[in-house]
C-alpha positions in Angstrom: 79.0 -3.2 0.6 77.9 -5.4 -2.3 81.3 -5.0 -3.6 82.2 -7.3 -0.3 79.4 -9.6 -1.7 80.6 -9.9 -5.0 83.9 -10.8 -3.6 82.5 -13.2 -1.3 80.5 -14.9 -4.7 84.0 -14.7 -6.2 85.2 -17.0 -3.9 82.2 -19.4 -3.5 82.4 -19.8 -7.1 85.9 -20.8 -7.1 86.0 -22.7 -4.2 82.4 -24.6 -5.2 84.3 -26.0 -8.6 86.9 -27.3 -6.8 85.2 -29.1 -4.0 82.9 -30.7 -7.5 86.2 -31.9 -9.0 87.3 -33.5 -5.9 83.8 -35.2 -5.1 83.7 -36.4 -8.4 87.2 -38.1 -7.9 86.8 -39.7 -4.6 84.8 -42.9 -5.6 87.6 -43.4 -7.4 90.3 -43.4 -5.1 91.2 -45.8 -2.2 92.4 -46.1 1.3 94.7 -43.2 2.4 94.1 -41.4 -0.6 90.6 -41.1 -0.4 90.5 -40.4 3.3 93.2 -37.3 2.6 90.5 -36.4 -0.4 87.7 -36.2 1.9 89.2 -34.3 4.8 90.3 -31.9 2.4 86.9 -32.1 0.4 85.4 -31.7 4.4 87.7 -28.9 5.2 86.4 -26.6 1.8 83.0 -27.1 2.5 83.5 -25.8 6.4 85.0 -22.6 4.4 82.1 -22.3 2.1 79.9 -22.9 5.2 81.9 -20.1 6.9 81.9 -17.8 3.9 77.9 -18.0 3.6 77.6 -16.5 7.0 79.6 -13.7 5.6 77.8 -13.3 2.6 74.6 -13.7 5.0 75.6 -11.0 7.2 76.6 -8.8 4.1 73.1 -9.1 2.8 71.5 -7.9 6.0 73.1 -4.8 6.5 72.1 -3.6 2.3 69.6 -1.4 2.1 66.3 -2.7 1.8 65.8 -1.2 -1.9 68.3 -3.9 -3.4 68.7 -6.4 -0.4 66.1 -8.9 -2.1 68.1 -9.2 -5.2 71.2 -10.2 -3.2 68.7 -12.3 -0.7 67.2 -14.2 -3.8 71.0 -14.8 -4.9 72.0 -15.9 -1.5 69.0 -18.3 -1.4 70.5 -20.2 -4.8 73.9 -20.4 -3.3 72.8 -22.0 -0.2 70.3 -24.9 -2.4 73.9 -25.1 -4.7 75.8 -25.5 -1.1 72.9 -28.3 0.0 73.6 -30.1 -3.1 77.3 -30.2 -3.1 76.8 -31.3 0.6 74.2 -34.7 -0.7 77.0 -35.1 -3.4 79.8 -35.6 -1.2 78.0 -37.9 1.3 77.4 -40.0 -1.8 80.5 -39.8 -2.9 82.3 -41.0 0.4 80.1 -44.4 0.7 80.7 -44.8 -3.6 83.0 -47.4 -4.9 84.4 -47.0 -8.7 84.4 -49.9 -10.8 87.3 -51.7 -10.3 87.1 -51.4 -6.3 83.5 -52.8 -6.3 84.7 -55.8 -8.6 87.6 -56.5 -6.3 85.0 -56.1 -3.4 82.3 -58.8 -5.3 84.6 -60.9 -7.3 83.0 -63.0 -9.6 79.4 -62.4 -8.3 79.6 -59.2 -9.5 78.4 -60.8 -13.4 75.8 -62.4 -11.9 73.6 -59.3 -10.6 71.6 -59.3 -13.8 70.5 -63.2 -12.5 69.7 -62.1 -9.5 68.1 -58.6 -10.5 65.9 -61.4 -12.9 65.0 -63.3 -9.9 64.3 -60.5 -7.7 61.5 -59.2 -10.7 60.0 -62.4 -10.8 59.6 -63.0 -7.2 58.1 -59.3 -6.6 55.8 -60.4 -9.9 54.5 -63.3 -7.4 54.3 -61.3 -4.7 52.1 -59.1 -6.1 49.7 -61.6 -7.7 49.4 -63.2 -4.2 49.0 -59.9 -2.9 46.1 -59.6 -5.6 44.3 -62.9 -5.0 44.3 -62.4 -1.0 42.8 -58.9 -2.0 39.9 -61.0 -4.2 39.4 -63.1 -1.6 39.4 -60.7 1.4 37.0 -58.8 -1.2 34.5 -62.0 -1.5 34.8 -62.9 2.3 33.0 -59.2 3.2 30.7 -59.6 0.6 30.0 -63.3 1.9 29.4 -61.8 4.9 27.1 -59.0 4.2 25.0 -61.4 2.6 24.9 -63.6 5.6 23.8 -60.3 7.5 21.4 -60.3 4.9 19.6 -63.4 5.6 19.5 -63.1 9.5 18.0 -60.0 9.4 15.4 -61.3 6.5 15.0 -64.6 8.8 14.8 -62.2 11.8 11.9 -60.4 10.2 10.1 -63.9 8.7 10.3 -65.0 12.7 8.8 -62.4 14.0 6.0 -62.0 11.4 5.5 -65.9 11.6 5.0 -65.0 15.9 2.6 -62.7 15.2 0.9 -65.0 12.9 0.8 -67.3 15.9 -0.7 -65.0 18.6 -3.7 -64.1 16.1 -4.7 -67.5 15.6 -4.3 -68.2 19.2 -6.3 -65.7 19.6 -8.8 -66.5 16.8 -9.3 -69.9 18.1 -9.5 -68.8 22.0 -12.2 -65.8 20.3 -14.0 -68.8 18.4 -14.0 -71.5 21.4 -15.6 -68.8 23.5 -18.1 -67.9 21.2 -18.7 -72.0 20.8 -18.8 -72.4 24.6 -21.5 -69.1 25.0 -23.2 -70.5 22.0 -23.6 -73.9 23.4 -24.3 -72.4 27.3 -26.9 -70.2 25.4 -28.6 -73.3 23.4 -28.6 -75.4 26.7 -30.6 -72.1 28.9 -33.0 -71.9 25.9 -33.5 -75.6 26.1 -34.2 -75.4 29.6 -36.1 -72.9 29.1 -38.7 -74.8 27.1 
């Protein structure tokens, strides 16, 4: 059985370099060419795809004294086959050199300029970004003070109230004691 399997890696192996030769040519190919390169390049990966469920099915049916060994390999083959996969998506949507320059002309030179503008407007962007965060910052502390003072005034209110009712009731306390004072004076004149 893992004679099968080491067959199978055989042939993943050989088939894996060539489909990383032919990525690595199609960004530099164009038109019919590269559309013949990638359904070819499409076609080998189907057959690797294929050839994984054979080396899968191979692995399952080892005993279980060796089949982590073969699982652990199986596991770096498939993370190989996910990167060859991200390689040749990349590859289909890259240009080479000479197609991108025939594709931007003459701006092409100028992407340094721009890249240079692009740096200094993010540079401004983030100092704005920097002062609305100062300022944000100084409007909550603005505002906690003015929470601050209303509660303190709040407070000074209320104590200056209670103030009030005592000498309200001070002076109602002292005009009664007046009044009895005076009523008293008046029964002891009359009394006299």
């Amino acid at each position: 059985m893992s004679s099968d399997f080491e067959a199978y890696e055989q042939d993943f192996g050989t088939l894996t370099a060539e489909i990383t030769n032919k990525i690595g040519r199609i960004p530099k190919l164009g038109g019919e060419e590269k559309t013949q390169l990638v359904l070819n390049v499409d076609k080998q990966l189907e057959e690797v795809r294929e050839l994984m469920e054979q080396m899968d099915l191979e692995v399952r049916e080892l005993p279980i004294q060796i089949r982590g060994m073969y699982q652990s390999r199986l596991k770096s083959y498939k993370g190989e086959m996910e990167k060859l996969e991200k390689d040749f998506k990349r590859s289909r949507i890259a240009y080479s050199d000479e197609v991108r320059n025939e594709l931007l002309g003459e701006d092409a030179g100028s992407s340094e300029s721009q890249r240079a503008h692009l740096l200094d407007n993010t540079e401004k962007l983030e100092r704005s970004s920097r002062r609305l965060d100062a300022g944000y910052q100084i409007a909550v502390e603005t505002e906690q003070v003015g929470q601050e003072i209303l509660a303190n005034l709040h407070t000074d209110r209320e104590k200056i109230q209670r103030s009030r009712d005592r000498v309200s009731t001070l002076v109602r306390e002292h005009t009664c004691s007046i009044l009895l004072s005076d009523s008293s004076y008046t029964e002891i004149s009359q009394l006299k």
